[in-house]
DSSP file (Angstrom, degrees, kcal/mol; ACC not computed):
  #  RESIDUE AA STRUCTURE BP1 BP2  ACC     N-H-->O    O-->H-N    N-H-->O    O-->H-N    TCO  KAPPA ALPHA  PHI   PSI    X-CA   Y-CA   Z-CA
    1    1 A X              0   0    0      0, 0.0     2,-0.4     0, 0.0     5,-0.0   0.000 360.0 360.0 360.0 139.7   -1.2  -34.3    4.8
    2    2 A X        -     0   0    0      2,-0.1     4,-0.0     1,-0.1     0, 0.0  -0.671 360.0-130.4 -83.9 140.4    1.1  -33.3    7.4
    3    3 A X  S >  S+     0   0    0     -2,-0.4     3,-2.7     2,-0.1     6,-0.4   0.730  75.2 109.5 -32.2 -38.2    0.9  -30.5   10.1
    4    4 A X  T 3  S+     0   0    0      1,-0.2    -2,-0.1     4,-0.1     3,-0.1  -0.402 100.6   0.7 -60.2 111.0    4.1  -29.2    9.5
    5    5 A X  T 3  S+     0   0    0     -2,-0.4    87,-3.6     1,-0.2    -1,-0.2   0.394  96.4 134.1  37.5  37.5    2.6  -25.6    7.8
    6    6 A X  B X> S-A   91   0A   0     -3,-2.7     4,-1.5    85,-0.2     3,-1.4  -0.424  73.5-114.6 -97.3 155.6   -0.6  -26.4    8.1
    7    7 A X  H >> S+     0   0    0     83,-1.3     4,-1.9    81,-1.1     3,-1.6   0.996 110.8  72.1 -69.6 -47.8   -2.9  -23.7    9.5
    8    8 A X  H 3> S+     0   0    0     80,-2.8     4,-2.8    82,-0.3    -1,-0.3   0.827  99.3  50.7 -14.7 -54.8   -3.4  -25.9   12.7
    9    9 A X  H <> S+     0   0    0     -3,-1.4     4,-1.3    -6,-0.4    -1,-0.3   0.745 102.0  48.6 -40.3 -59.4   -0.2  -25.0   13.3
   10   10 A X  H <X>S+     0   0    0     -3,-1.6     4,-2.3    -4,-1.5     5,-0.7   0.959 116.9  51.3 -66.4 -66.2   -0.2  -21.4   13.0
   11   11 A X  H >X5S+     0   0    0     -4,-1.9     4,-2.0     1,-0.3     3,-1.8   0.744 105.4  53.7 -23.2 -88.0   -3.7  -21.6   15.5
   12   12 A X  H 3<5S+     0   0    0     -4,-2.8    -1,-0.3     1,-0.3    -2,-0.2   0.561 115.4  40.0 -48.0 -59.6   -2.0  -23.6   17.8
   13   13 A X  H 3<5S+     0   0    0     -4,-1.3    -1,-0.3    -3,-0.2    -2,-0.2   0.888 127.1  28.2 -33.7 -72.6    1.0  -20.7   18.0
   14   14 A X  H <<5S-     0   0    0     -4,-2.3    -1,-0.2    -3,-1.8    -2,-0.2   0.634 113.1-118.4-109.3 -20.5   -0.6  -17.8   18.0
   15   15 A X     << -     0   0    0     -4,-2.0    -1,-0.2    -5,-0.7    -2,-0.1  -0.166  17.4 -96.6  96.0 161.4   -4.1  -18.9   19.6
   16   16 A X        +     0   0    0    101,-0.1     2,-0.7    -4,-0.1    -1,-0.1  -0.022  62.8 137.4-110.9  40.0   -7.6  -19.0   18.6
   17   17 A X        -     0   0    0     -3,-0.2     2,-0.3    -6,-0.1   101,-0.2  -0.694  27.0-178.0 -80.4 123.0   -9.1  -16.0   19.8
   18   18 A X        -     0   0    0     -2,-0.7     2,-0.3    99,-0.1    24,-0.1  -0.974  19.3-143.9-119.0 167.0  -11.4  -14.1   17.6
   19   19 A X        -     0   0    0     -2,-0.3    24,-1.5    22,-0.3     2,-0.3  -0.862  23.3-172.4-113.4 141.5  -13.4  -11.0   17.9
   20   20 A X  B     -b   43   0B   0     -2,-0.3     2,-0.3    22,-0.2    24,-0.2  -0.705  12.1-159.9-145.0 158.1  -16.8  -10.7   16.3
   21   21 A X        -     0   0    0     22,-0.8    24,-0.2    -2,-0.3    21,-0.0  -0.978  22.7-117.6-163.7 119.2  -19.3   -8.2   15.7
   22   22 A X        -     0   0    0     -2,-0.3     3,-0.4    22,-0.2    53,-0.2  -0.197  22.7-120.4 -65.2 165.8  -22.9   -8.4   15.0
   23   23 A X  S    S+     0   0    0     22,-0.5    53,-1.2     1,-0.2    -1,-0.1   0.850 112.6  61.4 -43.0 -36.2  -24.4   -7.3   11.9
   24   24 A X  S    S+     0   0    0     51,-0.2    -1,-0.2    50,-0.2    -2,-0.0   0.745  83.0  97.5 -78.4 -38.7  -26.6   -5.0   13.7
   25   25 A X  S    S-     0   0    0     -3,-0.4    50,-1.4     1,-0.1    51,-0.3   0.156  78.8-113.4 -39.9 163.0  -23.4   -2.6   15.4
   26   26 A X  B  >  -E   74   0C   0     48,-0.2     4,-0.8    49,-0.1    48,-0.2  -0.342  23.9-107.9-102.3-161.3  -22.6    0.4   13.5
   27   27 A X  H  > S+     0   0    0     43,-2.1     4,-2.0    46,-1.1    44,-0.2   0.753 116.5  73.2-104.5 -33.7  -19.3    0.7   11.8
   28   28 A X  H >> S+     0   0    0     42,-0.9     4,-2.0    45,-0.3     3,-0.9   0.964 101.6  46.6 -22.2 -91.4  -18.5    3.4   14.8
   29   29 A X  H 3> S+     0   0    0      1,-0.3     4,-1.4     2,-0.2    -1,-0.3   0.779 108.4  47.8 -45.3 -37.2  -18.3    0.4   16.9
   30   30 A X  H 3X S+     0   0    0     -4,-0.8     4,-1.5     2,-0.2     3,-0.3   0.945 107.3  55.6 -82.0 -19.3  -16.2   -2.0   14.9
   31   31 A X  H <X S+     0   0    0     -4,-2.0     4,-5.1    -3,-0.9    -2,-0.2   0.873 114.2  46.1 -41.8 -46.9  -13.4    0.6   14.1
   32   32 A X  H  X S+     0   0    0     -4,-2.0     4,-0.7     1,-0.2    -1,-0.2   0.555 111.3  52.7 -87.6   3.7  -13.4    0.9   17.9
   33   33 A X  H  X S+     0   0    0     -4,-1.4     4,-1.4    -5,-0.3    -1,-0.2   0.945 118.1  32.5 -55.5 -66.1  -13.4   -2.8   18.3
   34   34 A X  H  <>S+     0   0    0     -4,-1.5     5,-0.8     1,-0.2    -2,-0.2   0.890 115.0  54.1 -80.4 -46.5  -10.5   -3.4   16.2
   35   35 A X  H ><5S+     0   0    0     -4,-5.1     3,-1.5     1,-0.2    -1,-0.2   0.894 112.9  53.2 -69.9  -7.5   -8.6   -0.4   16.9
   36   36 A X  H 3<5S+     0   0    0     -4,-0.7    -2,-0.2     1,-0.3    -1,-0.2   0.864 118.5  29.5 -51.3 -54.7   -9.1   -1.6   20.8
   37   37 A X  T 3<5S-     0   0    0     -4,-1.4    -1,-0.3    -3,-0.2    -2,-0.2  -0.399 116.2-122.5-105.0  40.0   -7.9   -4.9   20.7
   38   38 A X  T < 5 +     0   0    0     -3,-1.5     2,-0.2     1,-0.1    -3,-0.2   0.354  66.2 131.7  30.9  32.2   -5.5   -3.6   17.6
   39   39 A X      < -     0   0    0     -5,-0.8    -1,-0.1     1,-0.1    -2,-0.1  -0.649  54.0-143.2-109.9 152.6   -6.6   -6.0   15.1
   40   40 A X  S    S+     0   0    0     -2,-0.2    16,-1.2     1,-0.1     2,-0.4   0.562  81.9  56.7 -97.9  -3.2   -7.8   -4.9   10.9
   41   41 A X  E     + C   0  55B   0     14,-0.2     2,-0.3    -7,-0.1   -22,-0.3  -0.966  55.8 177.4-138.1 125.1  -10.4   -7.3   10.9
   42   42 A X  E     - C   0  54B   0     12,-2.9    12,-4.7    -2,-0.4   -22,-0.2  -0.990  25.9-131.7-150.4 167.7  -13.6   -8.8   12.6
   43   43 A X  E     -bC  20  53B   0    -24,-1.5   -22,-0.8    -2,-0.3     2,-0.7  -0.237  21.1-136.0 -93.6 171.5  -15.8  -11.4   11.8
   44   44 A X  E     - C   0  52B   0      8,-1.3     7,-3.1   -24,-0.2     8,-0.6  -0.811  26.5-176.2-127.9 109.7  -19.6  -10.6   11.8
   45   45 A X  E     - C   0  50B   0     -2,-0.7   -22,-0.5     5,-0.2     2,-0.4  -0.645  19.2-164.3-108.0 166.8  -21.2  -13.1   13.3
   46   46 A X  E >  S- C   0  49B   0      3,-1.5     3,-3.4     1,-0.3    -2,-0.0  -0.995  84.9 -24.7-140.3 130.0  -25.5  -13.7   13.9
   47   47 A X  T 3  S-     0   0    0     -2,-0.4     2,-0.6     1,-0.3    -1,-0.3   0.669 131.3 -47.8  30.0  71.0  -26.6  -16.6   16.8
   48   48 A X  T 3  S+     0   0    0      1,-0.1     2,-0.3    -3,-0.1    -1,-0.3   0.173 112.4 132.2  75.2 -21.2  -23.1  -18.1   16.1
   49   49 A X  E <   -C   46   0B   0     -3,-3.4    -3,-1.5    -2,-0.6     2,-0.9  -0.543  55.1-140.8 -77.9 113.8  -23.7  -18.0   12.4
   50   50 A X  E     +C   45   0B   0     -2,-0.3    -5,-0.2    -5,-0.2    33,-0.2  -0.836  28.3 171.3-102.1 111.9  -20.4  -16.3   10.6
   51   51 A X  E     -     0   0B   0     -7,-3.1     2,-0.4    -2,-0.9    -1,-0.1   0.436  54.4 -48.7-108.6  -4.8  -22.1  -14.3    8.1
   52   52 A X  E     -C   44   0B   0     -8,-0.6    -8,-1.3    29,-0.1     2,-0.3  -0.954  55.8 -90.9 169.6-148.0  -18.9  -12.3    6.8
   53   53 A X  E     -CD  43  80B   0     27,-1.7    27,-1.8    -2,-0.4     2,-0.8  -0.920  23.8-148.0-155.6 135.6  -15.7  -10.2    7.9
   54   54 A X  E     -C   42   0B   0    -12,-4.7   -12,-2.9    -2,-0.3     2,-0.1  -0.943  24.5-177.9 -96.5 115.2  -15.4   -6.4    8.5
   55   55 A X  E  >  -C   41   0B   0     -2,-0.8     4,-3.0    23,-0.3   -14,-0.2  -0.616  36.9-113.8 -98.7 174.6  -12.2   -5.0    7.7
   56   56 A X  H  > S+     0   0    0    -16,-1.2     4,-1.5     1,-0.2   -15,-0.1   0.899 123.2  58.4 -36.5 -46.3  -10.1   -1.3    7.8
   57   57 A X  H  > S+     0   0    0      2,-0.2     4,-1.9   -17,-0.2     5,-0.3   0.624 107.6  38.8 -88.4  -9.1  -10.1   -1.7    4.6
   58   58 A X  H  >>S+     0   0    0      2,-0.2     4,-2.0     1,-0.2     5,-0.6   0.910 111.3  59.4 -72.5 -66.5  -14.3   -1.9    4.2
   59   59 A X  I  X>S+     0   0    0     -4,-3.0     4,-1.4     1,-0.3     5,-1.4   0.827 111.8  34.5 -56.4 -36.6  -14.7    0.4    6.4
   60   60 A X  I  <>S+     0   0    0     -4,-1.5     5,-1.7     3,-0.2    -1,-0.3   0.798 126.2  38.3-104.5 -20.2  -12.6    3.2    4.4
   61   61 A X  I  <>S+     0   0    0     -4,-1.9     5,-0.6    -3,-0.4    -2,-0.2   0.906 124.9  36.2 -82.7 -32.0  -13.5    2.1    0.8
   62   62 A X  I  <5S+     0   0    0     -4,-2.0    -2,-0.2    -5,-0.3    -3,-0.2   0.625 135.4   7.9 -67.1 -26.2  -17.1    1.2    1.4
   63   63 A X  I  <XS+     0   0    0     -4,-1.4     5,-1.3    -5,-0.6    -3,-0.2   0.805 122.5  43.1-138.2 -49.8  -18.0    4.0    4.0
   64   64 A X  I > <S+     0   0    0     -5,-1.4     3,-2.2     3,-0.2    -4,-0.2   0.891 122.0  45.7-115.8 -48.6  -15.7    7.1    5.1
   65   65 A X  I 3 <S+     0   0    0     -5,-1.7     2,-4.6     1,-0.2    -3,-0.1   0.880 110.1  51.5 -47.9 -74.2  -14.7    7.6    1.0
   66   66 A X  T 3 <S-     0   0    0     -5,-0.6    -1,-0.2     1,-0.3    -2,-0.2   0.318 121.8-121.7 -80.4  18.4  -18.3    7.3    0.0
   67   67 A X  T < 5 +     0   0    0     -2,-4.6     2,-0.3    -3,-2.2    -1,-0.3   0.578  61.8 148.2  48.3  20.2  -18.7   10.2    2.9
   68   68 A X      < -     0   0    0     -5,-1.3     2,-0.5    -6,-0.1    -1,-0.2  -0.691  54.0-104.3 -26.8 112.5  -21.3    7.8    5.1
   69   69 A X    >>  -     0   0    0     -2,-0.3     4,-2.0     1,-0.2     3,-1.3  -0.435  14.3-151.9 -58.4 110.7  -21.4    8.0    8.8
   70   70 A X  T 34 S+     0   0    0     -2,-0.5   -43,-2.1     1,-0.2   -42,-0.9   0.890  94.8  60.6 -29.0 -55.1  -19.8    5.2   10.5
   71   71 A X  T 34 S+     0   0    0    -44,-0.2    -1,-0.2   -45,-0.2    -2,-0.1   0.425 114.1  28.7 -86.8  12.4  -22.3    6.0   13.3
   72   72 A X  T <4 S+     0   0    0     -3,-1.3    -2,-0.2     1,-0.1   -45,-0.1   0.518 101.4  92.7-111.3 -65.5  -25.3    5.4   11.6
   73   73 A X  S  < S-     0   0    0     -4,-2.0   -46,-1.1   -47,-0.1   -45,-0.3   0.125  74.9-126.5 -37.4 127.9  -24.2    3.2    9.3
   74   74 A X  B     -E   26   0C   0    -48,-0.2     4,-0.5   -47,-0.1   -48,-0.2  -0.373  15.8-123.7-102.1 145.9  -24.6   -0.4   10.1
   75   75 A X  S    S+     0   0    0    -50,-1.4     4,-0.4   -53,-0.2     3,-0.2   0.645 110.3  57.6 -63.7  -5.2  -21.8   -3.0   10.1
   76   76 A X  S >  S+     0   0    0    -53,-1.2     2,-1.6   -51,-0.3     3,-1.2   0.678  99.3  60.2 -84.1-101.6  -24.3   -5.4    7.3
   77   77 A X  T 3  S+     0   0    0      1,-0.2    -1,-0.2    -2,-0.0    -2,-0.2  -0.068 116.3  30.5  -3.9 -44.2  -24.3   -2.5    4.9
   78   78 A X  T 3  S+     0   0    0     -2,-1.6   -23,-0.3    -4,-0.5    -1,-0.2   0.047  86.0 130.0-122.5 -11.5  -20.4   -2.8    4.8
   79   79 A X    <   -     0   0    0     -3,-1.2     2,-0.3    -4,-0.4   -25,-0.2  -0.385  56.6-128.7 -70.4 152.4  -19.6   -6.3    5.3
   80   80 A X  B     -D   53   0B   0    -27,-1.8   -27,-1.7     4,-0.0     2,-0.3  -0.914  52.4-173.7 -48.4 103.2  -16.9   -8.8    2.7
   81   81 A X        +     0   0    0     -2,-0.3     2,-0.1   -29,-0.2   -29,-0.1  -0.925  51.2  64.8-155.8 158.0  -19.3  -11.6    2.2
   82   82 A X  S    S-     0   0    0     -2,-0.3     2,-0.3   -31,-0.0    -1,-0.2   0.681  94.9-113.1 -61.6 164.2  -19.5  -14.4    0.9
   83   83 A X        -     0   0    0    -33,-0.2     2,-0.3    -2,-0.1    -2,-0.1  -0.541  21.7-149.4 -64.6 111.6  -17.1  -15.6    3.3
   84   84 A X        +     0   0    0     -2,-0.3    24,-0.7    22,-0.2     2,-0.3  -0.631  39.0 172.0-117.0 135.9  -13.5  -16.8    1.9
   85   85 A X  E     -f  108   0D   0     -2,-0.3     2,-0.2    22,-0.2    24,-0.2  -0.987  26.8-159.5-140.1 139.1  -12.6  -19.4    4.3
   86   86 A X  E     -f  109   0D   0     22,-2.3    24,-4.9    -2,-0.3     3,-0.0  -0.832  18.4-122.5-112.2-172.3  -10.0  -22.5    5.4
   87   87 A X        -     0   0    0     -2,-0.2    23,-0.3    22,-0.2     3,-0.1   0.278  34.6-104.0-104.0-136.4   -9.7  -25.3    7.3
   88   88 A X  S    S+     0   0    0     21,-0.1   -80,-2.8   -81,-0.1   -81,-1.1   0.642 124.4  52.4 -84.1 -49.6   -7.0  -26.2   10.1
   89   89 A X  S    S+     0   0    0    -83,-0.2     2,-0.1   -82,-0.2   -83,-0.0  -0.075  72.5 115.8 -98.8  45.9   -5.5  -28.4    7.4
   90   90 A X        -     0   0    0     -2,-0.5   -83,-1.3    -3,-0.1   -82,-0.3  -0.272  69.3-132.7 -60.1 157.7   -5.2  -25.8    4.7
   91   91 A X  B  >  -A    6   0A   0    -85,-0.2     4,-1.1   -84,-0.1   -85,-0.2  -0.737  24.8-109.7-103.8-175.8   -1.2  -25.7    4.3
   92   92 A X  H  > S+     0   0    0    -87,-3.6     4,-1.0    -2,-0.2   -86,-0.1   0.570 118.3  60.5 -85.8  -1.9    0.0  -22.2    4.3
   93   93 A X  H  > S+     0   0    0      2,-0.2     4,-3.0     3,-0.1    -1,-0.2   0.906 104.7  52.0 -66.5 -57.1    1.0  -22.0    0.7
   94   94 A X  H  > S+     0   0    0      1,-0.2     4,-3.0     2,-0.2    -2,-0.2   0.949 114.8  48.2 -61.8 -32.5   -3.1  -22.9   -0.2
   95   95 A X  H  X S+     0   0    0     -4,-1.1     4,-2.7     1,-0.3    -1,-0.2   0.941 110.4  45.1 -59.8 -47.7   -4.0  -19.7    2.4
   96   96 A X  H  X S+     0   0    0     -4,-1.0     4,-0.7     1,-0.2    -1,-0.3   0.975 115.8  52.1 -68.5 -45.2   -1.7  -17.4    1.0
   97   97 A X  H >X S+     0   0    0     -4,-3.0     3,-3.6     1,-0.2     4,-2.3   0.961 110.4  44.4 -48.6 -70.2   -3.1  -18.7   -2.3
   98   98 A X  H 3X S+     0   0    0     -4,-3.0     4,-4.0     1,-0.3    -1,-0.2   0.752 112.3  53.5 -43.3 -51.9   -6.8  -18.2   -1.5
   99   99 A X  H 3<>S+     0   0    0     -4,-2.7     5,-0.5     2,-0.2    -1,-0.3   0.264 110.5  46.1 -76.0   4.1   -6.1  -14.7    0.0
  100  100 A X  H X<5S+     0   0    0     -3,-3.6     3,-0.7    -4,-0.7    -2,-0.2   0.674 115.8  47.1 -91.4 -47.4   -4.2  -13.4   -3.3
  101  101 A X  H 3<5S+     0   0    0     -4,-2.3    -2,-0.2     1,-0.3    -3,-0.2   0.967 125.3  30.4 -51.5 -57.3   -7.1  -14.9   -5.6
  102  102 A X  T 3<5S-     0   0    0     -4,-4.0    -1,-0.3    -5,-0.2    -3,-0.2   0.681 105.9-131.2 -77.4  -4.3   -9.8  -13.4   -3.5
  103  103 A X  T < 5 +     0   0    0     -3,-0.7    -3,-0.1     1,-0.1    -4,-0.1   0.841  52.3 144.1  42.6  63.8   -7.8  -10.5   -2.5
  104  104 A X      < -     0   0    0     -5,-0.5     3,-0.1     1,-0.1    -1,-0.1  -0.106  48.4-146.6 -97.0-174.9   -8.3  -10.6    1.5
  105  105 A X  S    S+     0   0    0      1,-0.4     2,-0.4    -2,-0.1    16,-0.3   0.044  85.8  39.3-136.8 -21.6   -6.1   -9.8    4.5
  106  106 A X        -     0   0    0     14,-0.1    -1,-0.4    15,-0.1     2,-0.4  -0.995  60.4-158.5-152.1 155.2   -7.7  -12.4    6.7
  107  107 A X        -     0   0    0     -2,-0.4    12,-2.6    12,-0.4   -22,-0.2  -0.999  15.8-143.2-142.7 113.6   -9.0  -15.8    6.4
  108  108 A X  E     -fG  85 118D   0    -24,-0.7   -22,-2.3    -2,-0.4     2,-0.7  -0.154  19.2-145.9 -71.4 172.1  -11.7  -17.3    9.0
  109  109 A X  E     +fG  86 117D   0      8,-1.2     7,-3.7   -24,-0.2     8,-1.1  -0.963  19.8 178.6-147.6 126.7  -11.0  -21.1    9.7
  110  110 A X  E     - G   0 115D   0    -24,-4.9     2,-0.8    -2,-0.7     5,-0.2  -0.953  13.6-159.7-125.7 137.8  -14.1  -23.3   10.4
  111  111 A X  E >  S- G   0 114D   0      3,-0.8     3,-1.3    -2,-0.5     4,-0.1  -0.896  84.6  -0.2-103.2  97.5  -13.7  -27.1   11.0
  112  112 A X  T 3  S-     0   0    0     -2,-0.8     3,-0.1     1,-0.2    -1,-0.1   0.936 132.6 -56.1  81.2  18.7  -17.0  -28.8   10.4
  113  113 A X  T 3  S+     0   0    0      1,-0.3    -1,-0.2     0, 0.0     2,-0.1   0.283 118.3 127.9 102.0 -14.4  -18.9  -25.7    9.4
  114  114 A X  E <   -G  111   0D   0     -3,-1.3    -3,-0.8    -4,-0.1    -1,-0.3  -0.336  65.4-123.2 -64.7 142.1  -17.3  -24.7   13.5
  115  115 A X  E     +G  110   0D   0     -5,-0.2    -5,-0.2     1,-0.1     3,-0.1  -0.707  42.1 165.5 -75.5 146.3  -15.3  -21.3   13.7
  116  116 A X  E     -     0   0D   0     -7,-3.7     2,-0.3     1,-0.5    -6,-0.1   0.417  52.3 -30.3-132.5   2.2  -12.0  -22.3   15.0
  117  117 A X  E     -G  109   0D   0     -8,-1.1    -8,-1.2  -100,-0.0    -1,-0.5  -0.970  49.2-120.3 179.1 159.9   -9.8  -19.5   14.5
  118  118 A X  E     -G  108   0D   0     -2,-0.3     2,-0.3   -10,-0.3   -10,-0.2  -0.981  25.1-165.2-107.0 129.9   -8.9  -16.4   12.3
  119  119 A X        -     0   0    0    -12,-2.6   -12,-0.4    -2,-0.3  -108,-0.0  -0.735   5.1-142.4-156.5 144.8   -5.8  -16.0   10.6
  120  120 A X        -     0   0    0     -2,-0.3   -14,-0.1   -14,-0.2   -13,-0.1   0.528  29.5-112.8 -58.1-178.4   -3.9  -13.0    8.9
  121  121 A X  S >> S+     0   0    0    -16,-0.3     4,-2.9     3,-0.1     3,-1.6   0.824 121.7  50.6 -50.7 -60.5   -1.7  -12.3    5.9
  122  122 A X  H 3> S+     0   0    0      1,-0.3     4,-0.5     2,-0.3    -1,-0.1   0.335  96.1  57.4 -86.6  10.6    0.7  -11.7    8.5
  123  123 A X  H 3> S+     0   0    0      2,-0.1     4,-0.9     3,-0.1    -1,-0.3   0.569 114.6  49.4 -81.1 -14.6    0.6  -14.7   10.7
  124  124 A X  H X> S+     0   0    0     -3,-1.6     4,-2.0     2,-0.3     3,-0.9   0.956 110.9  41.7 -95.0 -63.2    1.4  -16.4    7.3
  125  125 A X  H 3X S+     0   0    0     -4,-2.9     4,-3.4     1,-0.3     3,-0.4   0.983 113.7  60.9 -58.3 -62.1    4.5  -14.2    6.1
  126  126 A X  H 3X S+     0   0    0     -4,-0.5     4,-1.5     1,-0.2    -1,-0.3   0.739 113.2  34.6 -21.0 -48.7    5.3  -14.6   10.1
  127  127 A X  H <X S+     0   0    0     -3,-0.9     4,-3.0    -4,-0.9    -1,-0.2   0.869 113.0  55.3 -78.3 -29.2    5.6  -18.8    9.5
  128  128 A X  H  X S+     0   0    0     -4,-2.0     4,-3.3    -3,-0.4     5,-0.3   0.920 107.4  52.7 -73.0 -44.7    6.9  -18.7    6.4
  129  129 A X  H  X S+     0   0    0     -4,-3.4     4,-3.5    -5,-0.2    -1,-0.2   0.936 117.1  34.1 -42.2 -54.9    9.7  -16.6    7.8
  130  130 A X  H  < S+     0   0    0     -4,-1.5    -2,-0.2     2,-0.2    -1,-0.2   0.662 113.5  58.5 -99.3  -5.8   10.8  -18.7   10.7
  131  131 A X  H  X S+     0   0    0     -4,-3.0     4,-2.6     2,-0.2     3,-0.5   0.845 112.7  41.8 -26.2 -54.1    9.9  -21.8    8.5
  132  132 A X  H  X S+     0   0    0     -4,-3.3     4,-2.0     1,-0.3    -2,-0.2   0.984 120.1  48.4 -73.1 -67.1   12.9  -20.1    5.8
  133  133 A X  H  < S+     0   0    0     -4,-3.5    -1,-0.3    -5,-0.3     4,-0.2   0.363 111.1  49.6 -64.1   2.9   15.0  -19.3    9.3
  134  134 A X  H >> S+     0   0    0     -3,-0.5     4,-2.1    -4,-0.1     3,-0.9   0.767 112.5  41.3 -42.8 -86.5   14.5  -22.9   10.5
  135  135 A X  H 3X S+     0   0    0     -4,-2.6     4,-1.1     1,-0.2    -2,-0.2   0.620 114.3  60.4 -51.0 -11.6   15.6  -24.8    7.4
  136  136 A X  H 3X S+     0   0    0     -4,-2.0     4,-1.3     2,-0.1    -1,-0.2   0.958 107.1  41.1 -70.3 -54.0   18.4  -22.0    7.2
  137  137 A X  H <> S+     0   0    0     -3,-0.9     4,-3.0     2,-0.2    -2,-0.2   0.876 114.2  52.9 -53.9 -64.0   19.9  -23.0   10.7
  138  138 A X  H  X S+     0   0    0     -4,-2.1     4,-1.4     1,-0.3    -2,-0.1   0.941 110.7  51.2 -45.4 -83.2   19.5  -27.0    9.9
  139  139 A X  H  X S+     0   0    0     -4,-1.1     4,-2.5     1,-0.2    -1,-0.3   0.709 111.6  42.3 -11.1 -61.2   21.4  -26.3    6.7
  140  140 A X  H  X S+     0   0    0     -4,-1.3     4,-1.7     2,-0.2     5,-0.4   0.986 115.4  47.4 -62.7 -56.7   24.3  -24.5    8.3
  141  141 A X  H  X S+     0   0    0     -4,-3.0     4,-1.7     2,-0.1     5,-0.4   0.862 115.2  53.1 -25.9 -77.3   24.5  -27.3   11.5
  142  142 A X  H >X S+     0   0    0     -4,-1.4     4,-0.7     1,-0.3     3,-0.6   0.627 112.0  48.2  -7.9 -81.9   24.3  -29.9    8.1
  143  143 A X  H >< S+     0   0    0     -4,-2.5     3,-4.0     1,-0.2    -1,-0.3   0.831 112.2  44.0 -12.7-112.5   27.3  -27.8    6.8
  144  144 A X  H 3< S+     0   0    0     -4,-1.7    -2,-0.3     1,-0.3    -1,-0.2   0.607 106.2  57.4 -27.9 -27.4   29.3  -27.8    9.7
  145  145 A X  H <<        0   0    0     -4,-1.7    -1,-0.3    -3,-0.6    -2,-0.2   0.599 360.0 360.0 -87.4  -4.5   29.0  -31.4   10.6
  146  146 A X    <<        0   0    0     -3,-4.0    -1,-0.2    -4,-0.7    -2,-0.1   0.342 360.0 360.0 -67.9 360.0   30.2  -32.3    7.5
């Protein structure tokens, strides 16, 4: 398979930083995680171990509807697990796929059981865009040279 819209790709672009949160944290803390470093999502990891993903969207159907304090409640109580995953050489068509069937926002990427990366809905709409506005451009030169 080739790279060319392959998640690798997207890594490589955007970087492979993720932010984690133990199980153990309350949900206090990963709201102020994420809204810190402006992100909807972290992963919840134990000794390296990626044991799910906390999102916004956990936190407000799972906890603040069901009137539960964030700051006692603990981020395992709340977690998206099991863990919906790709690989670097997922393309981005199969990602997008994976995250409408399971209905997710963010997709961890593990190589060899290894974390290597996180990436969004919207790093995906983001490629796909300047993927469409690439081949757009190409087309027109194509045109013109004609």
């Amino acid at each position: 398979m080739s790279n060319f819209g392959a998640v690798s790709t997207i890594l490589n672009q955007k970087g492979r930083q993720v932010y984690s949160i133990s199980p153990d944290a309350t949900v206090f803390e990963a709201i102020q995680l994420m809204a810190d470093k402006n992100i909807g999502a972290l992963l919840v990891t134990s000794e390296e171990k990626l044991l799910g993903v906390i999102s916004e969207r956990d936190y407000t159907r799972k906890d603040a509807l069901k009137g539960r304090s964030s700051r006692e409640t603990k981020v395992r109580e709340i977690i998206s697990s099991p863990v919906v995953s790709a690989t670097p050489d997922h393309s981005v068509e199969e990602c997008m796929r994976l995250m409408t069937t399971n209905r997710v926002r963010h997709l961890p990427v593990l190589c060899e059981g290894t974390l290597v990366g996180i990436v969004s809905i919207g790093d995906l709409v983001n490629w796909t865009i300047s993927a469409q506005d690439a081949t757009i451009e190409q087309l027109k030169s194509y045109i013109v040279g004609l």
